[in-house]
C-alpha atoms as an extended CHARMM CRD file, in Angstrom:
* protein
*
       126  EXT
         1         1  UNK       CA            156.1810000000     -204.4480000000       24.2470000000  PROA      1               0.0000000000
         2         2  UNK       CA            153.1300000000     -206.4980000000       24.4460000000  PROA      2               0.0000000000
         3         3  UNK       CA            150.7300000000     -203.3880000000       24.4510000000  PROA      3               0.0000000000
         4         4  UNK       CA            152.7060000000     -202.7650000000       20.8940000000  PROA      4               0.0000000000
         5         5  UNK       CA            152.5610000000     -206.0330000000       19.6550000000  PROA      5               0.0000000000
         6         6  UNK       CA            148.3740000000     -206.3440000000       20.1220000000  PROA      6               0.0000000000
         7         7  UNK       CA            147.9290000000     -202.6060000000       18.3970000000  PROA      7               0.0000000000
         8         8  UNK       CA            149.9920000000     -203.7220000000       15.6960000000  PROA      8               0.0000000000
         9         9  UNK       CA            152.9190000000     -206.3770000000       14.7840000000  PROA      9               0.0000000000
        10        10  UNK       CA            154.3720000000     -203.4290000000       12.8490000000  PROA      10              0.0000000000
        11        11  UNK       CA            155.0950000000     -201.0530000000       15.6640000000  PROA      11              0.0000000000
        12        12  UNK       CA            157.8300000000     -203.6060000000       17.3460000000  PROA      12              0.0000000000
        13        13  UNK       CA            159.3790000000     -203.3680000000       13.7810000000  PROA      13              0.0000000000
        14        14  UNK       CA            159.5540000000     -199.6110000000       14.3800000000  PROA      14              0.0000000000
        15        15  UNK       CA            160.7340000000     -199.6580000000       17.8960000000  PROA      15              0.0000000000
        16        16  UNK       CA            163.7020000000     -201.8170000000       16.5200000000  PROA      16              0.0000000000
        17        17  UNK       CA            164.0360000000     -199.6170000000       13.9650000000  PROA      17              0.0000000000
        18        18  UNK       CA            164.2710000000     -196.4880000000       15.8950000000  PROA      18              0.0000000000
        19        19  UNK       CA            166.3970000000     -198.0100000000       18.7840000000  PROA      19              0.0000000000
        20        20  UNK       CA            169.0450000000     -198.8510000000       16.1820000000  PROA      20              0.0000000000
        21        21  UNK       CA            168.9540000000     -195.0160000000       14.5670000000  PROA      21              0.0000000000
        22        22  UNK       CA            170.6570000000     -194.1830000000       18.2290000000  PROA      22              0.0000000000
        23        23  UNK       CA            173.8370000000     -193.1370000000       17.7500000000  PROA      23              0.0000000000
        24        24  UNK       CA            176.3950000000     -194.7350000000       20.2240000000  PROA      24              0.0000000000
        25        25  UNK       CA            177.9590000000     -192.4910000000       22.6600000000  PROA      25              0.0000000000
        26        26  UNK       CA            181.2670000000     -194.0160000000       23.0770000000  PROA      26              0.0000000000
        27        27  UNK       CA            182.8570000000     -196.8480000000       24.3660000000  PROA      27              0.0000000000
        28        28  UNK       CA            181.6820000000     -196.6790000000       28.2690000000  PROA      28              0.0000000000
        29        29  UNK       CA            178.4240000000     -194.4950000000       27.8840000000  PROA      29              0.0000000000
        30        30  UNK       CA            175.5010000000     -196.2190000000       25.8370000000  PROA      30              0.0000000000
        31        31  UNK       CA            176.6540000000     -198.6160000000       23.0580000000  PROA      31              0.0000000000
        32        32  UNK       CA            175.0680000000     -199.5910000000       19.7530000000  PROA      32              0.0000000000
        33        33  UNK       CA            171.4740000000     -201.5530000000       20.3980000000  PROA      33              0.0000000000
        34        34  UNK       CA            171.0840000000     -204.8900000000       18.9870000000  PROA      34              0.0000000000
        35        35  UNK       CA            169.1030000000     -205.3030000000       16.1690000000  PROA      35              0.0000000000
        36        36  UNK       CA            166.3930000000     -206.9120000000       17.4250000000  PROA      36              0.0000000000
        37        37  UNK       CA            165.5590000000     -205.0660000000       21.1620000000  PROA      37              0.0000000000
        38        38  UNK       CA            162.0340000000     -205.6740000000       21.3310000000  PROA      38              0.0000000000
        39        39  UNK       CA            162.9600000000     -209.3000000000       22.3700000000  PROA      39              0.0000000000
        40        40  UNK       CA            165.1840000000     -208.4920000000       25.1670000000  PROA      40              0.0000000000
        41        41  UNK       CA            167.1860000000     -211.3500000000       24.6900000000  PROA      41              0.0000000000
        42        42  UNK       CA            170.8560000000     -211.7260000000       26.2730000000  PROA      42              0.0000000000
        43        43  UNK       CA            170.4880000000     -207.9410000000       28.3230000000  PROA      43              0.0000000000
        44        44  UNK       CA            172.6730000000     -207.4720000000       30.9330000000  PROA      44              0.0000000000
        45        45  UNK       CA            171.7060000000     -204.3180000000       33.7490000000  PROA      45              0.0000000000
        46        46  UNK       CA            173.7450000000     -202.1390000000       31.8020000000  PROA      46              0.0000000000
        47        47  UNK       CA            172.1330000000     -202.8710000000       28.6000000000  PROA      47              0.0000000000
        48        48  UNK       CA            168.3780000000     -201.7770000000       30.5610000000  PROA      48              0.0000000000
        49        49  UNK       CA            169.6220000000     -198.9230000000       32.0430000000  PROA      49              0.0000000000
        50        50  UNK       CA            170.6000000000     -197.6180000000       28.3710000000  PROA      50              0.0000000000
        51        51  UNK       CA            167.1720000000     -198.8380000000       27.1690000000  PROA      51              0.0000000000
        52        52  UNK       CA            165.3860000000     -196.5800000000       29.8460000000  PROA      52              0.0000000000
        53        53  UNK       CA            167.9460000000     -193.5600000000       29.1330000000  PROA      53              0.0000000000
        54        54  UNK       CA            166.7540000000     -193.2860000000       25.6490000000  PROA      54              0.0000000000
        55        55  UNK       CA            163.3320000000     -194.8440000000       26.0350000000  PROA      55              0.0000000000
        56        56  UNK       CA            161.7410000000     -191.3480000000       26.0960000000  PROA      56              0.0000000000
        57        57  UNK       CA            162.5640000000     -190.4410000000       22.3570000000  PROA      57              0.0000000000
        58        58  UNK       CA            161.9930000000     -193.9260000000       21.1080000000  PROA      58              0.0000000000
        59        59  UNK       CA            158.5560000000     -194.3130000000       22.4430000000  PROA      59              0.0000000000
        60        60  UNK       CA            157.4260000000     -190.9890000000       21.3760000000  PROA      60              0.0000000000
        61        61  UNK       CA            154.0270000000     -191.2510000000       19.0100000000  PROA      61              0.0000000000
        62        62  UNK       CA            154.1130000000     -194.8440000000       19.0810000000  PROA      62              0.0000000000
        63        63  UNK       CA            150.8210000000     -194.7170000000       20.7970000000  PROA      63              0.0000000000
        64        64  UNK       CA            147.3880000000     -193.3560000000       19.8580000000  PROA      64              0.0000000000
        65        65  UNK       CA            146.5150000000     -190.6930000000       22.7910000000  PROA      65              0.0000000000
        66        66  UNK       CA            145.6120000000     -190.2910000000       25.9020000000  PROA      66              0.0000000000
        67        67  UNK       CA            148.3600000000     -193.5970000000       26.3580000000  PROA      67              0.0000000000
        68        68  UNK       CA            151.1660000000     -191.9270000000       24.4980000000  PROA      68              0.0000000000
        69        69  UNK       CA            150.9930000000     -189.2380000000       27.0040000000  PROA      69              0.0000000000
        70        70  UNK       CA            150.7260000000     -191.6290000000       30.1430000000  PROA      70              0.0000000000
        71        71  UNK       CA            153.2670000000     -193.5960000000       28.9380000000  PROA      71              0.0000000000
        72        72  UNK       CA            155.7070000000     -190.4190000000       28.4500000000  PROA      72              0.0000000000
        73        73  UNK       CA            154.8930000000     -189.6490000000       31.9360000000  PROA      73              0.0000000000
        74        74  UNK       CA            155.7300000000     -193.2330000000       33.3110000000  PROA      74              0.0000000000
        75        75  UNK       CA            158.7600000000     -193.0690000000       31.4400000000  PROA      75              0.0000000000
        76        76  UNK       CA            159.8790000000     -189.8000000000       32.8200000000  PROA      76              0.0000000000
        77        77  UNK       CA            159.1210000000     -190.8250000000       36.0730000000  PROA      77              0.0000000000
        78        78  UNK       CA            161.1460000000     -193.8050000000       35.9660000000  PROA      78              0.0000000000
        79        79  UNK       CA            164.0150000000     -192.3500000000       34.0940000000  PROA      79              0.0000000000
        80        80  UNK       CA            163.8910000000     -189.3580000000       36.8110000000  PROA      80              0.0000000000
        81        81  UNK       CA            163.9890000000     -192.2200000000       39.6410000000  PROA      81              0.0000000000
        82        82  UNK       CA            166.6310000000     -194.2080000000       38.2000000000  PROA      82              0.0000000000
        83        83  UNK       CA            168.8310000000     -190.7340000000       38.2750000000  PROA      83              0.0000000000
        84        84  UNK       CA            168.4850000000     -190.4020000000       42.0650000000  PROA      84              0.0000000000
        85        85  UNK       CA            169.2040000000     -194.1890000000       42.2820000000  PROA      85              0.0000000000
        86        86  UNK       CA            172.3670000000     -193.8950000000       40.5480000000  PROA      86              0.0000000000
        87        87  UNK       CA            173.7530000000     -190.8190000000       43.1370000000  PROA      87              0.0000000000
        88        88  UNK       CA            177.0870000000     -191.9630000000       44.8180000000  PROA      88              0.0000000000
        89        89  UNK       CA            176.4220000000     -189.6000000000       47.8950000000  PROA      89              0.0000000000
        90        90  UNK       CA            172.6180000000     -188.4260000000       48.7580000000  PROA      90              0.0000000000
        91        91  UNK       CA            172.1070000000     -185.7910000000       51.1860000000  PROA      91              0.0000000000
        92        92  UNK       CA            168.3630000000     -185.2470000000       53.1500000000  PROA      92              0.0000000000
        93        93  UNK       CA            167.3190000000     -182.9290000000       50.5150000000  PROA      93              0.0000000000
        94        94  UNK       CA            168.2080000000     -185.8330000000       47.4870000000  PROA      94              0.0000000000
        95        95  UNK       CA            166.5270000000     -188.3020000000       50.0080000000  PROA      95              0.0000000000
        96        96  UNK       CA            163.3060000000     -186.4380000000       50.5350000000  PROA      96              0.0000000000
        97        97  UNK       CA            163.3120000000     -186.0270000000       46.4530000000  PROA      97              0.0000000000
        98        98  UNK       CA            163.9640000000     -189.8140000000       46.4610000000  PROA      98              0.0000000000
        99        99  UNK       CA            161.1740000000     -190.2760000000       48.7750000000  PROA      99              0.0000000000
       100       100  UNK       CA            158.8740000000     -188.0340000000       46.5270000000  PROA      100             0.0000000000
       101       101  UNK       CA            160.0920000000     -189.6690000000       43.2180000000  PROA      101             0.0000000000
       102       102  UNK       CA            159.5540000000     -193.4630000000       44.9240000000  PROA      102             0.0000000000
       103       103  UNK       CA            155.4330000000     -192.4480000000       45.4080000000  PROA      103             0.0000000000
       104       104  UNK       CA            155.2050000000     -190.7960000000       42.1930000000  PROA      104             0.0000000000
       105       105  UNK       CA            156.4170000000     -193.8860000000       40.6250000000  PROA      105             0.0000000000
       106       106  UNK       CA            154.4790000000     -196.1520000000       42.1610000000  PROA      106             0.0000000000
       107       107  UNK       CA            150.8550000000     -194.0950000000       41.8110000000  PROA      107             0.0000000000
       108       108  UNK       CA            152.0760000000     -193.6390000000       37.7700000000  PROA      108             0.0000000000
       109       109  UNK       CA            152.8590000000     -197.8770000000       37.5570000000  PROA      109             0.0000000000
       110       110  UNK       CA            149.3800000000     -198.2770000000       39.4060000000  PROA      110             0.0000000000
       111       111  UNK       CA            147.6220000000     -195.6510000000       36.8290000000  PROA      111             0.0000000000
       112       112  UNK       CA            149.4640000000     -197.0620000000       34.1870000000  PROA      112             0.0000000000
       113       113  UNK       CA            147.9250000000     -200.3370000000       35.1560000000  PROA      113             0.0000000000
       114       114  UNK       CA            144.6620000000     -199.5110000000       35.3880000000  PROA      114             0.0000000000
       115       115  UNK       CA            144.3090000000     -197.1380000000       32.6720000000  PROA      115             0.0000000000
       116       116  UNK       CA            146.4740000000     -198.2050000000       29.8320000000  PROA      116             0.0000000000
       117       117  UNK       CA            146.9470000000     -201.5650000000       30.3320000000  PROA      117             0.0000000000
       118       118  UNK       CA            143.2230000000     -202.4930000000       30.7320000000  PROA      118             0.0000000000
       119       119  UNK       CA            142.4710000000     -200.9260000000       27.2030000000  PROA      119             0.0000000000
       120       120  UNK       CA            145.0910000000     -203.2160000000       25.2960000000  PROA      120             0.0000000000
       121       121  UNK       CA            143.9800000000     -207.0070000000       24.4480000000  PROA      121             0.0000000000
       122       122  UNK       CA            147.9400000000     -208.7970000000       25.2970000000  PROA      122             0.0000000000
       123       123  UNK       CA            148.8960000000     -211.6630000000       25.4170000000  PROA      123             0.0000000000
       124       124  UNK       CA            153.0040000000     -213.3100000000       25.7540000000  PROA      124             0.0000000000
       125       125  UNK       CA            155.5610000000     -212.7990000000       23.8370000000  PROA      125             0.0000000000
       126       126  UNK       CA            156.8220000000     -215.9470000000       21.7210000000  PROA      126             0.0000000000
């Protein structure tokens, strides 16, 4: 968010904007958004987890390149590790994949880090 905010004040507006143009998918899958997600005020675990599940389509083009496409690949990434997280029953292939998935994350949070991050002036949220 804060990599959004110090391109432009206007691209949080969109975010909001586009998070609320996702349709709700019933009453114990992903509910409606609230209006104003960019602040990430009063979010429960459940209300995250549907922020990452639809992150991907949301955060599409929002960035100039090369950081769009890093970011698409962090977000993948994560969204692909959450998925393995949320398994009830893991066998040793699922754990090896887990295993895989854990260092890919954390080399794409380091790269995202030192490559995206260090291009963006931030600063905190109010």
């Amino acid at each position: 968010m804060r990599i959004l905010q110090s391109l432009n004040e206007d691209l949080l507006i969109e975010l909001d904007q586009r998070y609320q143009e996702i349709p709700s998918f019933g009453r114990d899958t992903i509910c409606r958004f609230s209006a104003n997600s960019s602040e990430m005020k009063k979010m429960t675990a459940h209300d995250f987890e549907n922020l990452l599940q639809c992150s991907i389509v949301i955060f599409e083009g929002l960035l100039p390149e090369p950081h769009n496409q890093a970011v698409m690949k962090l977000l993948f990434t994560m969204a692909h590790w959450h998925a393995l997280a949320k398994l009830c029953m893991h066998n040793d292939l699922s754990l090896d994949v887990m295993d895989t998935v854990t260092v890919s994350l954390g080399k794409a949070l380091r790269t995202f880090r030192d490559t995206t991050c260090s291009v963006f002036h931030t600063k905190e949220l109010r």
